[in-house]
Structure formats: structure tokens, C-alpha cells
N, CA and C atoms as a LAMMPS dump frame, in Angstrom:
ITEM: TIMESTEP
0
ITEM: NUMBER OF ATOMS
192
ITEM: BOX BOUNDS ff ff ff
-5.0000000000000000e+02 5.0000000000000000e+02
-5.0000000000000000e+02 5.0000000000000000e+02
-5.0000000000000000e+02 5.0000000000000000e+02
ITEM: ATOMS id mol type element x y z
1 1 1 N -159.322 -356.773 -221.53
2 1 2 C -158.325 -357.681 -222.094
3 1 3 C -157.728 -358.527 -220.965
4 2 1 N -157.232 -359.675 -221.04
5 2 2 C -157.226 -361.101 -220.176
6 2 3 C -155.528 -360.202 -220.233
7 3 1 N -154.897 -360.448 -218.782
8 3 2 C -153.395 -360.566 -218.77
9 3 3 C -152.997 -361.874 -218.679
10 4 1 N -151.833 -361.606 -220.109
11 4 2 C -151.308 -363.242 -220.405
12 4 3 C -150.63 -363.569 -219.221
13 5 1 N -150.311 -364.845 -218.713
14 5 2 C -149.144 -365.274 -217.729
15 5 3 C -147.515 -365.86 -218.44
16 6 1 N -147.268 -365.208 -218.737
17 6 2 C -146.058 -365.201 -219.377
18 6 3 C -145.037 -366.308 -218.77
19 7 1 N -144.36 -367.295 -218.783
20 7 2 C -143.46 -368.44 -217.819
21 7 3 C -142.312 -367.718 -219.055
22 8 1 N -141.152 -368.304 -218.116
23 8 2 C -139.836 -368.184 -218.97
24 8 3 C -139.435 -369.805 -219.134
25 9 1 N -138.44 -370.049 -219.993
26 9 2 C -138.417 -371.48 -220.583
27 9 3 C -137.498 -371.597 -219.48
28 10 1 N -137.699 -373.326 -218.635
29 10 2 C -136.578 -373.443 -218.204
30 10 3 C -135.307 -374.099 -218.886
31 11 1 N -135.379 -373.776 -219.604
32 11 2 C -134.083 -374.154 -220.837
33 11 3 C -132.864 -373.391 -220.707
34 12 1 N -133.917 -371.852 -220.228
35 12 2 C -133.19 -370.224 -220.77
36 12 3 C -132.486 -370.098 -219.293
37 13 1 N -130.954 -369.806 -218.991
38 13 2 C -130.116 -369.474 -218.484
39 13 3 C -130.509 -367.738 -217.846
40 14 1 N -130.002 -367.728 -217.04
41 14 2 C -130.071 -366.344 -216.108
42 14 3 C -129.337 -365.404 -216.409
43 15 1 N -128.523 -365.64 -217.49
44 15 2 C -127.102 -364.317 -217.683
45 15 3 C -127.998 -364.541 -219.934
46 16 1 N -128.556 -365.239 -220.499
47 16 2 C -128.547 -365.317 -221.525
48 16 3 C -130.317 -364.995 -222.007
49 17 1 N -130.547 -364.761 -223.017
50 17 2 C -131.662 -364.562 -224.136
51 17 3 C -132.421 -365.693 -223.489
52 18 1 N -134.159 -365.132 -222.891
53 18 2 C -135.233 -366.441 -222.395
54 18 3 C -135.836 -366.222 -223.365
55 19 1 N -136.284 -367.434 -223.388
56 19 2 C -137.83 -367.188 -224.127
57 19 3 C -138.937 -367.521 -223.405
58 20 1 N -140.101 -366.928 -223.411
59 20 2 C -141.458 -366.585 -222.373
60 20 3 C -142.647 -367.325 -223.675
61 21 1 N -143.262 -368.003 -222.882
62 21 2 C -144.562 -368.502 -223.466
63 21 3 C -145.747 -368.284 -222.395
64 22 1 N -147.147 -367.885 -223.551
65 22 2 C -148.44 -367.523 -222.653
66 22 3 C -149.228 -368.534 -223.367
67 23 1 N -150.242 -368.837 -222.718
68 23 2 C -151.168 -369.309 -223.29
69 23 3 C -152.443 -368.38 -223.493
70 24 1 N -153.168 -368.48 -224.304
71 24 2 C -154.495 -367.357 -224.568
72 24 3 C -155.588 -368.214 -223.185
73 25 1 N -156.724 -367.27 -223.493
74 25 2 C -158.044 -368.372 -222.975
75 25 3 C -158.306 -369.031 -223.924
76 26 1 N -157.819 -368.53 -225.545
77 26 2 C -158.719 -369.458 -226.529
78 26 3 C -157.983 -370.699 -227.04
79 27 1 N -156.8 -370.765 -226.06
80 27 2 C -156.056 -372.499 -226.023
81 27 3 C -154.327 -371.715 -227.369
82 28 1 N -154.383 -370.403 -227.87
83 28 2 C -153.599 -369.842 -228.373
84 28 3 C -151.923 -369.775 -228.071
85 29 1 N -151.09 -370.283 -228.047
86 29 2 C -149.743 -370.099 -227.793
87 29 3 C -148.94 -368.716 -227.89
88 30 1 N -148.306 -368.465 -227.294
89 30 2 C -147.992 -367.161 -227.694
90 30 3 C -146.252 -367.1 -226.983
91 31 1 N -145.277 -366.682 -227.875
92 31 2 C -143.841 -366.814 -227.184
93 31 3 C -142.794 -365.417 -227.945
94 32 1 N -142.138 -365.544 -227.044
95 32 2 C -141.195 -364.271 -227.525
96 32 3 C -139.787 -364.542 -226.621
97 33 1 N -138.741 -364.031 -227.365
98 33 2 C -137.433 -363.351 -226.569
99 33 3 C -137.647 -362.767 -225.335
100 34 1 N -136.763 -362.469 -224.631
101 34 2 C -136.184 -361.084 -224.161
102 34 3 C -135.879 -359.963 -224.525
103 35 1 N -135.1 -360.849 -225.247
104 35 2 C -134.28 -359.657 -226.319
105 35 3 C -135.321 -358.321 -227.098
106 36 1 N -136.372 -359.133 -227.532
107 36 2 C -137.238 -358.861 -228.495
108 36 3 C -138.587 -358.881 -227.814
109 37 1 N -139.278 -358.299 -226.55
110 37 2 C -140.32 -358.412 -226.756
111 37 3 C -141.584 -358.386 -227.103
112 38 1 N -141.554 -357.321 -228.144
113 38 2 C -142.48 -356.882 -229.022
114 38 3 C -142.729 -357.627 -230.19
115 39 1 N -141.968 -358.464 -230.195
116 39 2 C -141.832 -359.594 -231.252
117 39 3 C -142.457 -360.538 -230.622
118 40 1 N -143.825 -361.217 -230.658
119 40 2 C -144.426 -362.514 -230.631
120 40 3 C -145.065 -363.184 -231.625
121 41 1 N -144.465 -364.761 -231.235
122 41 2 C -145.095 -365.576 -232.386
123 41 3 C -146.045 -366.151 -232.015
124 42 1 N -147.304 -366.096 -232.693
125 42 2 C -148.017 -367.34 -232.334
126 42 3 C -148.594 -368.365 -232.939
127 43 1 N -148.911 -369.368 -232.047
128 43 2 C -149.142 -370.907 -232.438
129 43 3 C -149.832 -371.601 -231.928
130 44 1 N -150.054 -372.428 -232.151
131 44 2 C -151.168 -373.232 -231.452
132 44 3 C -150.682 -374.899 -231.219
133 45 1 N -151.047 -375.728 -230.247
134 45 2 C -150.457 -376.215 -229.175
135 45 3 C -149.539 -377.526 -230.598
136 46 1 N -150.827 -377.922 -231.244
137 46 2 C -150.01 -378.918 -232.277
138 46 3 C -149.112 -378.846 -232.844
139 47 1 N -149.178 -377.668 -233.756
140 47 2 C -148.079 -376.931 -234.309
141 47 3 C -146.321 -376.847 -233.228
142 48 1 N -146.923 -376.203 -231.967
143 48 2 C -145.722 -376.5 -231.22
144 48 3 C -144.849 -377.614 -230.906
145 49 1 N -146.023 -378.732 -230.977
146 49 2 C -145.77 -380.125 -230.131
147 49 3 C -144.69 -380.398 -231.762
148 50 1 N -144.801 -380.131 -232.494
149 50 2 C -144.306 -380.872 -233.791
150 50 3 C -143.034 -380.065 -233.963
151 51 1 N -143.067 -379.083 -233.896
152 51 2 C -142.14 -378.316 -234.185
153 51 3 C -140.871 -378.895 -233.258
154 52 1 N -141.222 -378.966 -231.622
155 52 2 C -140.454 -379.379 -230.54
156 52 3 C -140.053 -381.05 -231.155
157 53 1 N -140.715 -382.181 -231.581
158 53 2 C -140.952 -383.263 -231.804
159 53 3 C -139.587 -382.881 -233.077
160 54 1 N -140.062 -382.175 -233.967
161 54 2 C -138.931 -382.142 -234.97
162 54 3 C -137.509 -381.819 -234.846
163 55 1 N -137.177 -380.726 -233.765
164 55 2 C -136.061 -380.721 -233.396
165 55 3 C -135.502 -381.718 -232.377
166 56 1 N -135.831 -381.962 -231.809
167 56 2 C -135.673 -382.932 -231.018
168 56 3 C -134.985 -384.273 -231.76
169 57 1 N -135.607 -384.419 -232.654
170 57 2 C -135.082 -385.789 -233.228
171 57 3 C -134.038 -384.947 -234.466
172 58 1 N -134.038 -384.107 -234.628
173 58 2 C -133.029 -383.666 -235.443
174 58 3 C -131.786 -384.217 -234.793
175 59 1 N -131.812 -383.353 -233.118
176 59 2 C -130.881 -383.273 -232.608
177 59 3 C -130.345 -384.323 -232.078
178 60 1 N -131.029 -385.32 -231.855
179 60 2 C -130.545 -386.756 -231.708
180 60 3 C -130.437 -388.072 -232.795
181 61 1 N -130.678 -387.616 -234.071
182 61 2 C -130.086 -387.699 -235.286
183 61 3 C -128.39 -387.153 -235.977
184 62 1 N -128.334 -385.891 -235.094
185 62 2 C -127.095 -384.898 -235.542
186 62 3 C -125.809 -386.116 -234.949
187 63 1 N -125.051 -386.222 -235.636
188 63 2 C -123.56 -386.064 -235.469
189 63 3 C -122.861 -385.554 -234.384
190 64 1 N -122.715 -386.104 -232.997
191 64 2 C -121.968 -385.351 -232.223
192 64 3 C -120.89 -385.017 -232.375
């Protein structure tokens, strides 16, 4: 079995909840908590890009 390389988001703060993303060999996404790491979701790169793409403009849509 391939060991994933796990990165932490640099989003995620040093005292608070990271979240860690791997990539597979088979181009597979793979992310989880801290909190939770037995909990992974996975996805695949489009799916992510949209998901990120969607909040993103949520959030610069939102009401400050």
C-alpha cells in the first residue's frame, strides 16, 4: 500500500481544527480533520475545484 502524503491546509491555524489533504496515485483526493481522523472524504480534483469555486463566490456574494 502507497503512503499517502498528507499536507495540512494553510488556512488551518496552529492552536485550531486542520484539515489534511492526500492525493492517491490514481489522481484521488482524499481530506480529513484533526479532530476526526478516521473520518475521510473523498473526491476527486473537479468535484473539489467546484466545491472551492462555490464557496468562494458565496462568500463574496455574502453580506458583510
Amino acid at each position: 500500500m502507497t503512503e499517502l502524503n498528507w499536507q495540512k491546509s494553510t488556512y488551518s491555524e496552529a492552536a485550531s481544527s486542520c484539515v489534511y489533504l492526500a492525493t492517491t496515485p490514481a489522481g484521488t483526493i482524499l481530506l480529513h480533520e484533526s479532530d476526526e481522523p478516521e473520518s475521510v472524504l473523498t473526491t476527486g480534483p473537479r468535484q473539489l475545484d467546484a466545491l472551492i469555486t462555490t464557496l468562494r463566490n458565496t462568500l463574496r456574494s455574502s453580506p458583510s
